[in-house]
C-alpha positions as a Markdown table, in Angstrom:
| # | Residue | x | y | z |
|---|---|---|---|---|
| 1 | Unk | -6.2 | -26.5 | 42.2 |
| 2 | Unk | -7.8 | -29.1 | 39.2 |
| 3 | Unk | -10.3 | -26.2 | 39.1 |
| 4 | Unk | -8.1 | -23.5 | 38.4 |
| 5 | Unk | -5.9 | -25.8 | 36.0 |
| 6 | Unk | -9.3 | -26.4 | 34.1 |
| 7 | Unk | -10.3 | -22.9 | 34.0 |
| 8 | Unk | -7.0 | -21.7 | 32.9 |
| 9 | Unk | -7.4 | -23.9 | 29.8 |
| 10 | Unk | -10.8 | -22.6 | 28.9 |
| 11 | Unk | -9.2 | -19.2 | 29.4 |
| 12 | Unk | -6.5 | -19.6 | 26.9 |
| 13 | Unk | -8.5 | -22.1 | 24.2 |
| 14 | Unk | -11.0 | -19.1 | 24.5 |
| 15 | Unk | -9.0 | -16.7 | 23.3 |
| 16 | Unk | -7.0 | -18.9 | 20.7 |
| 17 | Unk | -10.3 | -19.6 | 19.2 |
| 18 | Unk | -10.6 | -15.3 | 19.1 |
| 19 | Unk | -7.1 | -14.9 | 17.4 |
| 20 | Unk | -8.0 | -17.5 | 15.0 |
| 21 | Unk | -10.7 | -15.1 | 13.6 |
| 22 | Unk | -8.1 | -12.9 | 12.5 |
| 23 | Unk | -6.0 | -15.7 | 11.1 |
| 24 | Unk | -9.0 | -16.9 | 9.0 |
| 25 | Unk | -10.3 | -13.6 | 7.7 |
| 26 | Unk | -6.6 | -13.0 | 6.2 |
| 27 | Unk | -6.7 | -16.4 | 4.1 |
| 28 | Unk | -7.5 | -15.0 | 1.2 |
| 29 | Unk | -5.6 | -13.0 | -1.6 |
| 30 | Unk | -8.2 | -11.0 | -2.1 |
| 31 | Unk | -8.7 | -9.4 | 1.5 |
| 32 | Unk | -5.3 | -8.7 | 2.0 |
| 33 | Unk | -5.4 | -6.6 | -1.8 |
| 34 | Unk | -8.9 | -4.8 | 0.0 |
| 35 | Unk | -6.9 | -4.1 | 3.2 |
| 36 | Unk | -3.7 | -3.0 | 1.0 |
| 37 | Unk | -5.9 | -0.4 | -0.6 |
| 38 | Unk | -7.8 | 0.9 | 2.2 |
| 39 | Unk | -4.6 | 1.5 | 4.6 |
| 40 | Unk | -4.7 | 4.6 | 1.0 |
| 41 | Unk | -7.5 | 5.8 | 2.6 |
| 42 | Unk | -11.0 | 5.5 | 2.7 |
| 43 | Unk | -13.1 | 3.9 | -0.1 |
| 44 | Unk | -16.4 | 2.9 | -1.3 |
| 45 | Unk | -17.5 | -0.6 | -2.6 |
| 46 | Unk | -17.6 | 1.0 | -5.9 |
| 47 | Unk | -13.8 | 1.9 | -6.0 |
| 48 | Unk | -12.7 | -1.1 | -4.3 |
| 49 | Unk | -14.8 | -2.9 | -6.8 |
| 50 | Unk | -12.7 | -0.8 | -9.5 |
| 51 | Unk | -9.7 | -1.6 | -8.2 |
| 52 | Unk | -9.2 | -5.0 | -7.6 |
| 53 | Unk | -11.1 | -5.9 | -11.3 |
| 54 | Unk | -13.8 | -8.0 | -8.8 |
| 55 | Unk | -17.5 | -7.8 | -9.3 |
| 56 | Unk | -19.8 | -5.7 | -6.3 |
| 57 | Unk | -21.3 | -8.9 | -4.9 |
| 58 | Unk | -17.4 | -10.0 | -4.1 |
| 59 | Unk | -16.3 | -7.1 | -2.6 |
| 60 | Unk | -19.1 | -6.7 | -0.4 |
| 61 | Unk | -18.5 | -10.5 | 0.5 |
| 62 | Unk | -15.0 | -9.8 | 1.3 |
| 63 | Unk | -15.8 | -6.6 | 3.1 |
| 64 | Unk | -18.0 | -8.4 | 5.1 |
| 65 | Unk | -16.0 | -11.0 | 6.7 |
| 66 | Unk | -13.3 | -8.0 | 7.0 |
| 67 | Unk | -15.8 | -6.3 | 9.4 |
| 68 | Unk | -16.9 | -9.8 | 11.0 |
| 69 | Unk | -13.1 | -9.7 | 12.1 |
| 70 | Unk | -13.5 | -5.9 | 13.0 |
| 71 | Unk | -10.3 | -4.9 | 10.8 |
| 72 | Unk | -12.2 | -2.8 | 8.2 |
| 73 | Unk | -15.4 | -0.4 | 9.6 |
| 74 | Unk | -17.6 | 2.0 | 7.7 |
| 75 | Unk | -19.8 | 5.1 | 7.3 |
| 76 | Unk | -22.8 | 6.1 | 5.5 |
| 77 | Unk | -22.3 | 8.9 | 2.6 |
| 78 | Unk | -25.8 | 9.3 | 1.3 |
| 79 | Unk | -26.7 | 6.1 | -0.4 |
| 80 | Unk | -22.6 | 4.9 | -0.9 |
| 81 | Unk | -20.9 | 2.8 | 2.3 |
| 82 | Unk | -17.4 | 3.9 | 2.9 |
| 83 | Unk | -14.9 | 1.9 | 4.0 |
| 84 | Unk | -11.5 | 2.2 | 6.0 |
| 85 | Unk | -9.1 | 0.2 | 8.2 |
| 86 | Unk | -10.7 | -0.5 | 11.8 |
| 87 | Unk | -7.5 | 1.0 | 13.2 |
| 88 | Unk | -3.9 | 2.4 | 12.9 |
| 89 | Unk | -2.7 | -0.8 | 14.1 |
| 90 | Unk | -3.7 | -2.9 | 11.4 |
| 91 | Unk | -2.0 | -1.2 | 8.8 |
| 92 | Unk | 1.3 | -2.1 | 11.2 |
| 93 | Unk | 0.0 | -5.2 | 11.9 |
| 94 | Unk | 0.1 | -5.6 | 7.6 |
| 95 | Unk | 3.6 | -4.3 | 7.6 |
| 96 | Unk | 4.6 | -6.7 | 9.7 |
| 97 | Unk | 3.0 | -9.2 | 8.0 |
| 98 | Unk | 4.4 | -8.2 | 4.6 |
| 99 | Unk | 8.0 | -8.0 | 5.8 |
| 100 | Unk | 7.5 | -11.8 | 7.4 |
| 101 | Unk | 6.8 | -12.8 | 4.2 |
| 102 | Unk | 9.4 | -11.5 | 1.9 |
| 103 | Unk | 12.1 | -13.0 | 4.5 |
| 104 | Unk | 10.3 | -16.3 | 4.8 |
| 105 | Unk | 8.8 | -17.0 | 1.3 |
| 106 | Unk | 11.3 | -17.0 | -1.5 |
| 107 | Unk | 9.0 | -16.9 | -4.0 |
| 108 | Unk | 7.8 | -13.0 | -3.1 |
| 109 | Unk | 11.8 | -12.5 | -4.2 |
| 110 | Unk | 11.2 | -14.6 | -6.9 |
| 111 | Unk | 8.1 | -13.0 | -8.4 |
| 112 | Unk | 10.0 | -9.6 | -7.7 |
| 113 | Unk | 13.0 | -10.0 | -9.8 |
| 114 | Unk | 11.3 | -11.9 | -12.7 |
| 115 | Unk | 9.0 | -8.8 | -13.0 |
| 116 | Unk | 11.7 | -5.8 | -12.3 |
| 117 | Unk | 14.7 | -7.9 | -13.7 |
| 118 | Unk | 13.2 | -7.5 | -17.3 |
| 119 | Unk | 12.7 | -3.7 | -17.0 |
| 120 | Unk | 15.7 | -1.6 | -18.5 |
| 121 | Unk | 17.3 | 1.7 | -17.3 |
| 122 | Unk | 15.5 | 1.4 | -13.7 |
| 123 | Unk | 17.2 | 3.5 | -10.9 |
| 124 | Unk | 15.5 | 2.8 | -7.4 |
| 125 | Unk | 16.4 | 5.4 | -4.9 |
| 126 | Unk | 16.8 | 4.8 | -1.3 |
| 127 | Unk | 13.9 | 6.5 | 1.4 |
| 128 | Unk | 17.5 | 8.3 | 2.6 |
| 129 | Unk | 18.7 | 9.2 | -1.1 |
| 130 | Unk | 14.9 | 10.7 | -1.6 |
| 131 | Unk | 14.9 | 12.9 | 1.4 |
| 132 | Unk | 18.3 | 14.2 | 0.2 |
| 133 | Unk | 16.8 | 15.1 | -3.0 |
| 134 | Unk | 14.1 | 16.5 | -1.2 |
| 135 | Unk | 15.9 | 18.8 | 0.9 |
| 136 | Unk | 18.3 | 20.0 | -1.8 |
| 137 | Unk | 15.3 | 20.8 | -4.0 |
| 138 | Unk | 16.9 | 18.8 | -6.6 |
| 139 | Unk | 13.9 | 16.5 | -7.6 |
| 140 | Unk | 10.1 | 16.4 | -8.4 |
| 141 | Unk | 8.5 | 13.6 | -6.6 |
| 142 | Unk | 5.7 | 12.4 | -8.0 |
| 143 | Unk | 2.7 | 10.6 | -6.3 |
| 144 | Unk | 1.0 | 8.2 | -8.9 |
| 145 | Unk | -1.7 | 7.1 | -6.8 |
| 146 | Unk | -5.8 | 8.3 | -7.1 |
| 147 | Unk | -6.1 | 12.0 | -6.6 |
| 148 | Unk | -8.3 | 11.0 | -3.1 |
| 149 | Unk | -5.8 | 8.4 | -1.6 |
| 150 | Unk | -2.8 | 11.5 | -2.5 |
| 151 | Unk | -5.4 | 13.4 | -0.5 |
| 152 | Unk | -5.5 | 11.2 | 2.6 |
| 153 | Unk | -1.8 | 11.2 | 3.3 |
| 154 | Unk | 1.2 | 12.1 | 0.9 |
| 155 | Unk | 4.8 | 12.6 | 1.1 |
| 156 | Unk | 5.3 | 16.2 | 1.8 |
| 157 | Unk | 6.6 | 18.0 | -1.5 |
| 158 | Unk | 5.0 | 15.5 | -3.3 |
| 159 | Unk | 3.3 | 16.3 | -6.8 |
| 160 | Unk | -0.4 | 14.7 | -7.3 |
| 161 | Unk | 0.2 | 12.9 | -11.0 |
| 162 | Unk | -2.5 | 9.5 | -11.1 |
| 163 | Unk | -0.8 | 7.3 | -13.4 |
| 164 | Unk | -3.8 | 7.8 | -16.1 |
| 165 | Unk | -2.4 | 11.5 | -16.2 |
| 166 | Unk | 1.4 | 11.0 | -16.4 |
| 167 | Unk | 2.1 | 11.2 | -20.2 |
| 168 | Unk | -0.1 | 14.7 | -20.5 |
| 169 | Unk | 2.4 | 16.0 | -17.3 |
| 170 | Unk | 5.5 | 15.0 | -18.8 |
| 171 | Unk | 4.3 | 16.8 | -22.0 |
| 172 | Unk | 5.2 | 20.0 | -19.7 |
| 173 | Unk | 8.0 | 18.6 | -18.0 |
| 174 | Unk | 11.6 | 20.1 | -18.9 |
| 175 | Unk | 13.7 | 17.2 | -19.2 |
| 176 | Unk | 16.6 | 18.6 | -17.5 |
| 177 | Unk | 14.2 | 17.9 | -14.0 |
| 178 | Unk | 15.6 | 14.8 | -12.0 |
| 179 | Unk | 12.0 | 12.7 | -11.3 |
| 180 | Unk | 11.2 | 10.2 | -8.8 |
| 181 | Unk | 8.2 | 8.1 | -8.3 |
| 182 | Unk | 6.4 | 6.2 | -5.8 |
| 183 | Unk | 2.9 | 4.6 | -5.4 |
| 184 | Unk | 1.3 | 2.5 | -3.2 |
| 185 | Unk | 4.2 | 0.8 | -1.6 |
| 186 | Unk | 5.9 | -2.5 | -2.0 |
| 187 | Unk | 3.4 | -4.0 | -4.2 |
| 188 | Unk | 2.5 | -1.9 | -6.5 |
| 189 | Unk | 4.3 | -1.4 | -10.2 |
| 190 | Unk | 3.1 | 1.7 | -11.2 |
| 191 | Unk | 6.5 | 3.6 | -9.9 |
| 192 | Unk | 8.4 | 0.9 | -11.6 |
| 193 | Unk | 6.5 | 1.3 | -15.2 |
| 194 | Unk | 6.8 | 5.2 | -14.8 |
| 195 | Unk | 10.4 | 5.6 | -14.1 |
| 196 | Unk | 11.5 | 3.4 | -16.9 |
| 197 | Unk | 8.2 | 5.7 | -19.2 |
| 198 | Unk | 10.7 | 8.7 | -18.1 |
| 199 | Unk | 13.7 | 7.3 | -18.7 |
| 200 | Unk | 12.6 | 6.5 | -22.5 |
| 201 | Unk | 11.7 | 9.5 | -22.8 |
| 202 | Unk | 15.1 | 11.2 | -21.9 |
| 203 | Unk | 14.4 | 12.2 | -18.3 |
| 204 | Unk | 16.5 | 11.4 | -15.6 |
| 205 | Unk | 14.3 | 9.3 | -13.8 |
| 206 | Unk | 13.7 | 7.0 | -10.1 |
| 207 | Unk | 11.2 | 5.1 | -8.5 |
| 208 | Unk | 10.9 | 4.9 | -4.9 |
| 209 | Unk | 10.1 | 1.5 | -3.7 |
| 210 | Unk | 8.2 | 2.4 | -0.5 |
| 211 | Unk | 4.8 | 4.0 | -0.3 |
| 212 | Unk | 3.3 | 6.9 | 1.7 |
| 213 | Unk | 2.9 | 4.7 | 5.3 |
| 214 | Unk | 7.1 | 3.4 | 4.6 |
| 215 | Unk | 7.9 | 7.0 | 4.7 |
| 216 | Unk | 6.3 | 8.3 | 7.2 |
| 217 | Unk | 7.6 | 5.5 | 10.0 |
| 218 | Unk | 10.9 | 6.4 | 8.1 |
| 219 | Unk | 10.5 | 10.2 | 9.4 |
| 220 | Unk | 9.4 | 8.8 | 12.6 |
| 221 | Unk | 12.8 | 6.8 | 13.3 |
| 222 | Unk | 15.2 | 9.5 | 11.5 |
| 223 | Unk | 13.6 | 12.6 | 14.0 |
């Protein structure tokens, strides 16, 4: 029976020590931004490098331990590595951790209202108030994210406007057209920034809070 006590142990510290890995490779800011952009869709080191403002030799580092940890793999497109989330699960598994989080950490709420709280004229719609819209035909709903993440997965409906092209769009935009935007989800701005662009510019404008992955367990639950 000592035997099987001892054994039992080993078992269990063994596959502590294994969950741990995970635990470790999502200590650091940086990783969980990489992960954030690759549950977009696919990417190269080049545009992760792009986006997150770091140099190659840190986004390879990061990528790196991320496929240690088997949460990120990739594939070989000529002489470019591309790289995308090991699995569905881990983009619940960052949901999850992002909603723990905001409930447990007051200073995510903080952060949030000192940012938003200074920004005039900002409607945010509800996921229910959108699909309304959406069925009524009563909106455009724009998508401000990269034309290849748009590409990957978007709202259905949804108009491809990157948020480097939105002031030529609106230049063609009649102003009597209700707007809503969304980008990349909970942490990103850009929806935030372009609804209150619109609304300066005498459109009657939204942002949608919630990015492409939000709505599409949204769907999932209402159906």
């Amino acid at each position: 029976m000592e035997e099987l006590i001892s054994s039992a142990k080993e078992y269990k510290d063994e596959l502590y020590k294994q969950l741990s890995r995970i635990g470790k490779c999502l200590s650091s800011d940086k990783r969980l931004e990489i992960l954030n952009l690759l549950a977009q869709g696919p990417k190269s080191v080049e545009k992760l490098t792009q986006d997150t403002g770091m140099n190659v030799a840190n986004v390879s580092r990061h990528l790196q331990v991320l496929n240690d940890s088997r949460l990120v793999k990739f594939t070989k497109k000529g002489t470019y590595a591309i790289y995308s989330l090991a699995d569905p699960s881990v983009v619940e598994f960052l949901f999850s951790l992002w909603r723990i989080a905001e409930n447990q950490l007051s200073d995510i709420t903080r952060i949030k209202e000192d940012f938003f709280g200074g920004m005039e004229d900002l409607y945010t719609l509800t996921m229910d108030q959108v699909h309304e819209k959406l069925d009524g035909g009563d909106v455009i709903l724009l998508d401000l994210r990269p034309t290849e993440e748009y590409e990957a997965g978007h709202v259905e409906g949804a108009v491809s406007v990157p948020m480097e092209e939105l002031d030529s769009y609106l230049q063609q935009l009649p102003k009597d057209k209700e707007v809503v935007a969304y980008c990349r989800g909970q942490f990103c701005a850009f929806s935030a920034i372009a609804a209150q662009k619109m609304s300066n510019q005498g459109f009657k404008a939204y942002r949608m809070a919630e990015g492409i992955h939000e709505w599409e367990k949204y769907l999932e639950l209402k159906h």
